[in-house]
C-alpha positions in Angstrom: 0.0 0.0 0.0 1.6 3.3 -0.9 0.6 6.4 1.1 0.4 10.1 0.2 3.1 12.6 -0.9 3.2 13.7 2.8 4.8 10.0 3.4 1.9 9.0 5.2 0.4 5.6 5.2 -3.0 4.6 4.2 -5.5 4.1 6.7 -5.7 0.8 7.8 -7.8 -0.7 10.3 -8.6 -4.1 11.3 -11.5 -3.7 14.4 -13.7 -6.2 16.2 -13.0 -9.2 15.2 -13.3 -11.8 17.6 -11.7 -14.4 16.5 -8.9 -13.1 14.6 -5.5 -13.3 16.0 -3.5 -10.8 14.8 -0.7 -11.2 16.7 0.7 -13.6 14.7 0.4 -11.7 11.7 2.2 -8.9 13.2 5.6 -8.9 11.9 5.0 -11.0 8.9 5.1 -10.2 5.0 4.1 -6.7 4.6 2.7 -6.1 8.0 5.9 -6.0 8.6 6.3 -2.3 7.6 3.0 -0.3 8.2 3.2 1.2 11.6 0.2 3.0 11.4 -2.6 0.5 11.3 -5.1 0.5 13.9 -6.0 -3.1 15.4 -7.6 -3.3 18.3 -10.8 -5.8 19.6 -9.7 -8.9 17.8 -8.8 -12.2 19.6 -5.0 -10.9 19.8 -4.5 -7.4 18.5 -0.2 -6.0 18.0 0.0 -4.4 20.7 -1.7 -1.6 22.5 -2.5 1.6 20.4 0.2 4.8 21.6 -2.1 6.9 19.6 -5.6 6.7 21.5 -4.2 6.9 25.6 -6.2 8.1 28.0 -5.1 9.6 31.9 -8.1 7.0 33.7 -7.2 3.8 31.4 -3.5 4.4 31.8 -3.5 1.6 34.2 -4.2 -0.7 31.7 -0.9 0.0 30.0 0.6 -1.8 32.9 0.8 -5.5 31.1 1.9 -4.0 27.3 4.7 -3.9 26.1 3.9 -2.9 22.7 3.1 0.0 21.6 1.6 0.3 17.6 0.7 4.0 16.5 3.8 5.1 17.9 2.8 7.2 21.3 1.4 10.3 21.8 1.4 12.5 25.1 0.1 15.7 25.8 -0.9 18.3 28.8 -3.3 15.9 29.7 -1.1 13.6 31.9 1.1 13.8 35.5 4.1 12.4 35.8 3.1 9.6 38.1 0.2 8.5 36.1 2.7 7.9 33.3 4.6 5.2 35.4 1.8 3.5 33.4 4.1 2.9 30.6 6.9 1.9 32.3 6.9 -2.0 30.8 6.8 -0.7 27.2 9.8 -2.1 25.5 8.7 -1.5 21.6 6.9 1.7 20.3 6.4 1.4 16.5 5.5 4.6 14.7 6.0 8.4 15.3 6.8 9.2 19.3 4.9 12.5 20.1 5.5 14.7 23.5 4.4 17.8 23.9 3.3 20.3 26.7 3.7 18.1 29.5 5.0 19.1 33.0 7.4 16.4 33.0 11.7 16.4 33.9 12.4 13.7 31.8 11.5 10.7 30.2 12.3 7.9 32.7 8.7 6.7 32.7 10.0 4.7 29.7 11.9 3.2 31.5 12.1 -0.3 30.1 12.0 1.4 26.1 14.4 -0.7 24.3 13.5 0.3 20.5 11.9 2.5 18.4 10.7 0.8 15.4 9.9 3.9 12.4 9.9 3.8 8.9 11.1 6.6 6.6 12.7 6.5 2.9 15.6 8.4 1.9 15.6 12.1 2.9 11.8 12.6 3.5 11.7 15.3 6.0 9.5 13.2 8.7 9.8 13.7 12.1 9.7 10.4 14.0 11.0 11.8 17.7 9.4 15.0 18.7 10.0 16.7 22.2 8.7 19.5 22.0 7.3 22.6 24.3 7.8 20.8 27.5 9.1 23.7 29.7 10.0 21.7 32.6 11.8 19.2 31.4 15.8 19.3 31.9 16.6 15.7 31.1 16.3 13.0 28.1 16.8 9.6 30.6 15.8 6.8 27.9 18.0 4.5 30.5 17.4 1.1 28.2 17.1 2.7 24.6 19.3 0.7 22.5 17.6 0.7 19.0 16.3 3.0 16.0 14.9 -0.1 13.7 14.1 1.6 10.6 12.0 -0.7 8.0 12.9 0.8 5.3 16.6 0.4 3.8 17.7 3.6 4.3 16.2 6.9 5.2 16.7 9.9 7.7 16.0 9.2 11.3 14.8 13.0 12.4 14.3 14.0 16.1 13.1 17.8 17.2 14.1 18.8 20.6 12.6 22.2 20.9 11.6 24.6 23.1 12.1 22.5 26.9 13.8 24.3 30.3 17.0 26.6 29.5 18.8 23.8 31.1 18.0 20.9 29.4 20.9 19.1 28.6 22.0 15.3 27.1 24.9 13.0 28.4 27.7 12.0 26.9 26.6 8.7 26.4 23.3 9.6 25.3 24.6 12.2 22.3 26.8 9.5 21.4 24.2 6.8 21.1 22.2 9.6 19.0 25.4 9.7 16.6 25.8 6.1 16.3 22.1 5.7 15.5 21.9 8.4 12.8 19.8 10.5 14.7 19.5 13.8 12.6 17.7 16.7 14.4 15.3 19.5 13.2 16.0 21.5 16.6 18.3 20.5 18.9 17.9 23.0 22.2 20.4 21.3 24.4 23.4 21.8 26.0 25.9 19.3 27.3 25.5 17.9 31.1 28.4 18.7 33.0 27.8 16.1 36.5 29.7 13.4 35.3 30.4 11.2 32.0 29.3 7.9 34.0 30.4 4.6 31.5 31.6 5.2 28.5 32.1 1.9 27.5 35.9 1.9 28.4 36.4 5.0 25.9 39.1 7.2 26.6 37.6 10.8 27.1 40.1 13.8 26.8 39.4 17.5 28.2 40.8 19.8 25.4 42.7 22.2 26.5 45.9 22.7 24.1 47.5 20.2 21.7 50.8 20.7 24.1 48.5 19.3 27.0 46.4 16.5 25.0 47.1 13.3 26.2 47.7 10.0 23.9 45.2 7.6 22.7 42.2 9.9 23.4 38.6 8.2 21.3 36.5 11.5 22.8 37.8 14.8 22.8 35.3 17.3 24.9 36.0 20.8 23.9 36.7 23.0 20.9 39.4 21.8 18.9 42.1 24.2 18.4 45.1 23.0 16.0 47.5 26.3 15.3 50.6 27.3 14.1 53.4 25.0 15.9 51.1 22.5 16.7 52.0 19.9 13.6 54.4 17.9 16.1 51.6 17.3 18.4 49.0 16.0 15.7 49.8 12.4 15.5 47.5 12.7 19.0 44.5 12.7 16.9 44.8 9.8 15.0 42.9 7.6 17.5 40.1 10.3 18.1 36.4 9.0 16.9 34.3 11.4 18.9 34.3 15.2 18.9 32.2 16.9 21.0 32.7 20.6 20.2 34.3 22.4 17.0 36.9 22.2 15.2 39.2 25.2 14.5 42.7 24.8 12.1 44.5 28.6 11.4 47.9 29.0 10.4 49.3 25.3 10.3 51.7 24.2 7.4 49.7 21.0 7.1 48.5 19.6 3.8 45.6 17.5 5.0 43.7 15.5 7.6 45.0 12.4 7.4 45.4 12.5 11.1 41.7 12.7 11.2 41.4 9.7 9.4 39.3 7.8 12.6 36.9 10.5 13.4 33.7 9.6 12.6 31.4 11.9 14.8 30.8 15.6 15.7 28.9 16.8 18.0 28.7 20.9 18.6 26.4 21.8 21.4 28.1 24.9 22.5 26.6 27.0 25.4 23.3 26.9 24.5 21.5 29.8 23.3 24.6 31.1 22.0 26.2 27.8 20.4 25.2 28.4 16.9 26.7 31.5 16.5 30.0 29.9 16.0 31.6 27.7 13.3 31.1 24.1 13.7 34.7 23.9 11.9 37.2 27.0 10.8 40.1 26.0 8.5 42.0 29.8 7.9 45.5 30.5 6.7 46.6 26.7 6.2 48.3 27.9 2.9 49.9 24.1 2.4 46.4 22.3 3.3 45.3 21.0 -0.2 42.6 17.8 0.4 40.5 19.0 3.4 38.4 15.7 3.4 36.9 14.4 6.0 36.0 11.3 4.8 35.1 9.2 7.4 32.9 11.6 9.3 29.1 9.9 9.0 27.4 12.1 11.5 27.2 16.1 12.6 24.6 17.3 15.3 24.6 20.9 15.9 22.6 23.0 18.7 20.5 25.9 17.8 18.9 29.0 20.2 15.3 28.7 20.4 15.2 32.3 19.4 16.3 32.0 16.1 14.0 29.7 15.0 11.9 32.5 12.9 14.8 33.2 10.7 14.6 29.6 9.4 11.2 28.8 9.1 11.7 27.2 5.6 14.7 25.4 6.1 14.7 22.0 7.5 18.1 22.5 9.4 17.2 25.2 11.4 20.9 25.0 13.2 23.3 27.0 10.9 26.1 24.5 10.6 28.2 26.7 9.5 32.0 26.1 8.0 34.1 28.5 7.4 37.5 28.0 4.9 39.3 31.0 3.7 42.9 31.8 2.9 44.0 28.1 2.5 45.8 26.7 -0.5 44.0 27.5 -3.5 43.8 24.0 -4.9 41.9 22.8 -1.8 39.2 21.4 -3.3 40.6 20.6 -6.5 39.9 17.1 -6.1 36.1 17.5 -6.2 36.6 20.1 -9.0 36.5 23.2 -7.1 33.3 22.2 -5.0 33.5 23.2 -1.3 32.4 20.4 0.5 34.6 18.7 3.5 32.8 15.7 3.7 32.4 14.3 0.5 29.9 11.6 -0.4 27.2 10.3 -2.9 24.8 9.1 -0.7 22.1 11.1 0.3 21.0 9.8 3.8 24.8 10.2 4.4 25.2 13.5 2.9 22.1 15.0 4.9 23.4 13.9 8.2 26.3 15.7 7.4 25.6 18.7 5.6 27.3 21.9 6.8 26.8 25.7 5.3 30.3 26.6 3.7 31.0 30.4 3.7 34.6 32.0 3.6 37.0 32.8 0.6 38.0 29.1 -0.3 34.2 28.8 -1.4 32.5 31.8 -1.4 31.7 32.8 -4.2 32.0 29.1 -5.7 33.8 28.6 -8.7 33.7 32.3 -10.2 35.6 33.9 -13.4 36.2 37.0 -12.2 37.8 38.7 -15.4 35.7 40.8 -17.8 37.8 39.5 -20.8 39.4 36.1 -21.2 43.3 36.2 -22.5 46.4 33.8 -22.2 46.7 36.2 -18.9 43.3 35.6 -17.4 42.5 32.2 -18.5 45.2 31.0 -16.0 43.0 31.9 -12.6 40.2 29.7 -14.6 38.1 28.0 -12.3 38.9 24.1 -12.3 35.1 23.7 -11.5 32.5 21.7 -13.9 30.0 24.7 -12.8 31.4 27.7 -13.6 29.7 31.4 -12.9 30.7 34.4 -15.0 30.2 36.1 -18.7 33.0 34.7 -21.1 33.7 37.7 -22.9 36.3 37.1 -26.6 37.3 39.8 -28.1 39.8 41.3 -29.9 42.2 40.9 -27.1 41.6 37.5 -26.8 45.1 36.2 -27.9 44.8 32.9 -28.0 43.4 30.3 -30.3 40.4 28.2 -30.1 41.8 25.0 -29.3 43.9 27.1 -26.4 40.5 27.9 -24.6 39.4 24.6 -25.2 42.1 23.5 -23.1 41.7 26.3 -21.0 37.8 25.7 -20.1 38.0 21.8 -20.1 36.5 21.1 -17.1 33.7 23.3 -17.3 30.4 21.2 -18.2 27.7 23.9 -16.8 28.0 27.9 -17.2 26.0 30.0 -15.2 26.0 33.7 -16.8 26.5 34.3 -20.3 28.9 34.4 -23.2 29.8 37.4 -25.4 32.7 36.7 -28.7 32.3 39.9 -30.4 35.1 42.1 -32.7 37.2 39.1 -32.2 39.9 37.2 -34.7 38.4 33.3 -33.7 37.6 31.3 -36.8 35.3 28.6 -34.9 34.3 28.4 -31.3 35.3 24.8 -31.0 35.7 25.5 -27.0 31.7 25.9 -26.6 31.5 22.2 -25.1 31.6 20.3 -22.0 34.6 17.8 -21.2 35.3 15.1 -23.9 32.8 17.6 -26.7 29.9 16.8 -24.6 26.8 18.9 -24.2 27.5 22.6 -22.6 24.8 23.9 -20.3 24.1 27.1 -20.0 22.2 29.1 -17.3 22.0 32.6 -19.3 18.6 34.3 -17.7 21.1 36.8 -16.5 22.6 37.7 -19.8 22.7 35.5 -23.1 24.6 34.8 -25.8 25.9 36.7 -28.2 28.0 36.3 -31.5 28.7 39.3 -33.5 31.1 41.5 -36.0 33.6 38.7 -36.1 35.2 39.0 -39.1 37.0 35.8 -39.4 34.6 33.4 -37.5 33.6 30.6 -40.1 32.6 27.7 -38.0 29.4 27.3 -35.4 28.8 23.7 -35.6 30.1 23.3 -31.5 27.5 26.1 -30.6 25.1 23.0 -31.2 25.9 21.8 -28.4 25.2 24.1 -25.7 21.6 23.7 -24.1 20.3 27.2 -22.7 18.4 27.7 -20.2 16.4 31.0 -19.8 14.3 32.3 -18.0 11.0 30.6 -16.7 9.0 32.9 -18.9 11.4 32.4 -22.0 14.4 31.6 -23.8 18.2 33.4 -23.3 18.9 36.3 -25.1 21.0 34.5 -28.6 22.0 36.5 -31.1 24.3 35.8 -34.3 24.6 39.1 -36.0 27.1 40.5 -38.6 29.6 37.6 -38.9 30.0 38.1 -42.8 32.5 34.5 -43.3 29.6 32.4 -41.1 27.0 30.2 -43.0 24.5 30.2 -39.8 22.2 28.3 -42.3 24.1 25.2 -42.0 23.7 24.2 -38.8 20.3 25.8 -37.8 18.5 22.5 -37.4 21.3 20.5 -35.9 21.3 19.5 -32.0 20.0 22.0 -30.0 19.9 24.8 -32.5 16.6 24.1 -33.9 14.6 24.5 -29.7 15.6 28.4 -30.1 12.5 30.1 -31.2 14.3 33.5 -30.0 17.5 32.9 -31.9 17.9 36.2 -33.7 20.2 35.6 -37.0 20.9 38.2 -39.3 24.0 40.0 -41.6 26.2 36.8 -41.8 27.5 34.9 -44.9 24.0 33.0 -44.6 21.3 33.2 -41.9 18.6 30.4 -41.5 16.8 30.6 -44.2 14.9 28.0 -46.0 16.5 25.4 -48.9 16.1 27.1 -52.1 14.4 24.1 -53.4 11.4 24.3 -51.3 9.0 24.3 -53.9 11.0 22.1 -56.4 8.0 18.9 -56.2 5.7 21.9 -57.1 7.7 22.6 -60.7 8.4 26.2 -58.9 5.0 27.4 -58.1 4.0 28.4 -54.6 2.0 26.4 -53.3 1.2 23.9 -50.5 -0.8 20.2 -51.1 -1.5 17.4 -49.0 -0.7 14.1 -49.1 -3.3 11.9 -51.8 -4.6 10.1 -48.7 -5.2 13.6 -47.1 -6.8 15.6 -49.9 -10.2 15.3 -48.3 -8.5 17.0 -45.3 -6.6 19.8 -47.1 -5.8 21.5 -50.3 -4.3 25.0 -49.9 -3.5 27.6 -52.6 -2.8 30.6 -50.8 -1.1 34.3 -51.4 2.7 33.7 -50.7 5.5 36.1 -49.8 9.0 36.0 -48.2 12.4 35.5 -49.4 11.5 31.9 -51.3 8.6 33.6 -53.1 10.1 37.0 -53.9 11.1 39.9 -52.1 12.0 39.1 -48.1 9.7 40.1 -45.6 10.4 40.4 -41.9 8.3 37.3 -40.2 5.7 38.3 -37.5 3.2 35.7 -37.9 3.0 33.5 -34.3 0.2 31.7 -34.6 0.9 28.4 -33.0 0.5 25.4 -35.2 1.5 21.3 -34.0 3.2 19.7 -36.8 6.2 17.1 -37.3 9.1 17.3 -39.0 11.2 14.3 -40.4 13.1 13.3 -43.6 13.0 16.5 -45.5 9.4 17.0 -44.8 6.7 19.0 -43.1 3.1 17.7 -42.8 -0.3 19.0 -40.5 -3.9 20.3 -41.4 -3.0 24.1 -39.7 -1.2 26.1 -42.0 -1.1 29.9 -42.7 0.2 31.7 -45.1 3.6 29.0 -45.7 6.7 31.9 -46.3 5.0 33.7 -44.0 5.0 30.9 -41.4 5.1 31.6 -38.0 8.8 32.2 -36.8 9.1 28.9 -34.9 10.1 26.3 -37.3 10.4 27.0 -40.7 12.6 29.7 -40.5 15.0 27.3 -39.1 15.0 24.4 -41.3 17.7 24.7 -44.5 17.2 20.8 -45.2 13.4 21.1 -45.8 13.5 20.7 -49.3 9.9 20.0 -50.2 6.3 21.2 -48.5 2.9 18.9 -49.1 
């Protein structure tokens, strides 16, 4: 059964029946994975419904130790008629709390797992602790599972809005990392009365990387690495766990190999006031040149309740923010100029640990910053495949085409415009992605333009750039006043022949029609049908335009559906033929005959 785009299940209820036993049905075939269904009344039902409690039959609870539904709480309940609840061991579905006068959770006491069910990186919530203003405490004791049923998706908590001093353990924040816990709001800070077991880990206060001791798997404090501190980093090879940021400036170090082990961050900061600092700073490492953190799989980041209204749309509401400036230039060569330090292709993965990159190593991303590109400027090229800026050839562009080819060979996708105009190019050969594939082009902005170059001969490359314009139309394109360029030739090749727009005129030869046009029609003007169509159509009609006489400009838009293919044009809607509307005809040199 497939639910609605909201990710919610169908409604499914099985009620009443008195001598069904469900339960062993339960966890079987596809029952297996809708947590919603409501079954109740039956011989044996799943479980008891976490959806429909009430304060005066709490004390029925007592013998369950299922819940299905998940489990929803409001203002309705006390704290001790929630002890209730204390044998639950499974809750499947969404887990609900909200305006209760509660400290903590420990009613749950016996909670073990938390069975959800959530593809990919659907923005469900399945954990929600929210508005609880007296609670300062989390206090699962026995929570040792996140079973999700599908294979992979996002496993999103919200911790919002609870007591100023609510607060998570150490053991707790790293049982949320190891599950893959990723959180909408996280108001928390860290507890500071005790780490109690940590599972024999070795847990290191940070204070300098003089005073860091050996063999440390959890650091607890903001990470500073500076200059002179490059003797002391073999330290960090054995760290998994950071629970603070991470802060690198001035080091001669040209990577983080030494890093290779961490796998988990975990910046709580001081609360209200966490998120106003970097997660991770990497400044003035002019050696540092792969910045990868590759085996980092999960990032939780505090935010201050009172910022909340500035991110209503986004889903992180945390900023997450990395900043890398004045490092070595190629520092994200490897991932062709895109600023990322944790690098992955999966998307559960990539979610979990997405971080918002500011600082002069990635913002702006990828930018030609030269008004004119020349053997000079062409060397600070950005070795991205998504490039923004206007390419602008002109007569001081000294360099051949095949030498901007080579120049621009990793660019795939432009993002501003192009502009060859009063230049000595005899092709633009370089208007392609990597290996002569197709060049995007993202040219509401600006366009393309191609004019008063005297010696340009050769468009057939420009095929091969797909524009995109704006949402109410095409790029800007013009082709004007090249007088060696036969346009006509390539005007229905590749991509050419989508351009309504296109605006060609003054060259060698412009797209025009073939001059035999009418050749089937011994010459004369006119427009048949098929035999098997003449009941349809027959039109003899007034004709003008450049294959009937003296050129006229074409103004005629009336929309008409027709096909074209093998040298032929055929439909039951046409006006006035060398008059046609601007959209096709104009563009097609290899029609050759009309019926």
């Amino acid at each position: 059964m497939i639910g609605n785009e909201k990710r919610n299940e169908c409604d499914f209820r099985i009620e009443n029946n008195t001598r069904l036993d469900m339960d062993k049905y339960c966890d079987t075939g596809y029952f297996y994975y809708y947590l919603d269904m409501t079954i109740r009344g039956n011989l044996q039902d799943c479980g008891c419904p976490g959806n429909q409690i009430f304060e005066h039959y709490l004390d029925e609870y007592q013998n369950c130790t299922v819940l299905t539904n998940g489990l929803f709480l409001n203002y309705f309940y006390t704290s001790t008629s929630l002890h209730g609840l204390s044998n639950i061991q499974l809750v499947k579905g969404k887990m609900n709390i909200q305006k209760m006068k509660i400290q903590n959770l420990s009613f749950l006491e016996n909670l073990t797992t938390l069975k959800i069910r959530n593809l990919g990186t659907g923005e469900k919530i399945v954990f929600n602790i929210q508005d609880n203003l007296k609670m300062t405490r989390f206090k699962i004791p026995s929570l040792k599972t996140i079973e999700n049923v599908e294979d992979a998706g996002i496993r999103l908590f919200n911790f919002e809005n609870l007591h100023p001093e609510f607060c998570l353990t150490i053991r707790e924040l790293m049982w949320f990392l190891q599950q893959e816990v990723s959180f909408l709001n996280l108001h928390a800070t860290i507890c500071d009365d005790g780490f109690g077991n940590l599972d024999g880990k070795t847990l290191c206060h940070f204070e300098s990387m003089s005073k860091l001791a050996e063999n440390c798997i959890i650091i607890l404090g903001d990470l500073y690495i500076g200059a002179g501190d490059e003797k002391y980093i073999n330290k960090l090879e054995t760290v998994k766990y950071l629970f603070g940021s991470l802060n690198m400036r001035g080091t001669n170090l040209e990577n983080f190999n030494f890093l290779n082990n961490l796998k988990y961050i975990a910046f709580l900061g001081s609360g209200v006031h966490s998120d106003l600092k970097p997660v991770i700073q990497l400044i003035s490492n002019k050696n540092l040149k792969n910045a990868e953190l590759s085996g980092v799989t999960n990032v939780l980041v505090s935010n201050a309740p009172f910022l909340n209204s500035l991110f209503k749309n986004s889903i992180r509401k945390a900023r997450r923010t990395a900043i890398i400036q004045d490092n070595h230039p190629d520092i994200f060569q490897h991932l062709n100029g895109s600023c990322n330090l944790i690098n992955t292709a999966d998307e559960v993965l990539r979610y979990r640990t997405a971080l918002n990159y500011s600082g002069g190593n990635c913002d702006p991303p990828c930018v030609f910053k030269h008004s004119e590109v020349s053997s000079k400027t062409i060397k600070s090229f950005p070795n991205c495949s998504m490039v923004y800026g206007i390419l602008v050839f002109n007569q001081n562009t000294d360099m051949t085409s095949a030498e901007i080819k080579n120049g621009l060979s990793k660019m795939s996708i432009l993002v501003g415009g192009i502009l060859v105009e009063n230049s000595n190019l005899t092709d633009l050969s370089f208007i392609t992605g990597p290996w002569d594939t197709f060049l995007t082009l993202y040219c509401k902005m600006y366009g393309v333009f191609i004019r008063n170059n005297s010696q340009l001969s050769n468009l057939s490359t420009m095929t091969k750039a797909f524009l995109h314009g704006t949402d109410d139309g095409e790029c800007n394109f013009e082709i004007k006043n090249n007088v060696k360029l036969n346009v006509g030739r390539v005007c229905d090749e590749e991509k050419l022949p989508y351009y309504m727009n296109m605006r060609v005129e003054g060259n060698l030869k412009d797209c025009d029609n073939h001059p035999d046009i009418f050749k089937d029609n011994e010459g004369k003007r006119r427009i048949t049908t098929f035999d098997y169509e003449i009941f349809l159509y027959r039109l003899t009609s007034e004709f003008v335009g450049g294959d009937c006489g003296e050129r006229v400009d074409i103004i005629d838009e009336k929309k008409i559906e027709e096909e074209s293919s093998g040298g032929y044009i055929f439909g039951n809607e046409f006006y006035s033929f060398c008059g046609f509307f601007k959209a096709r005809i104009k563009f097609t040199e290899n029609v050759y005959s009309i019926k």
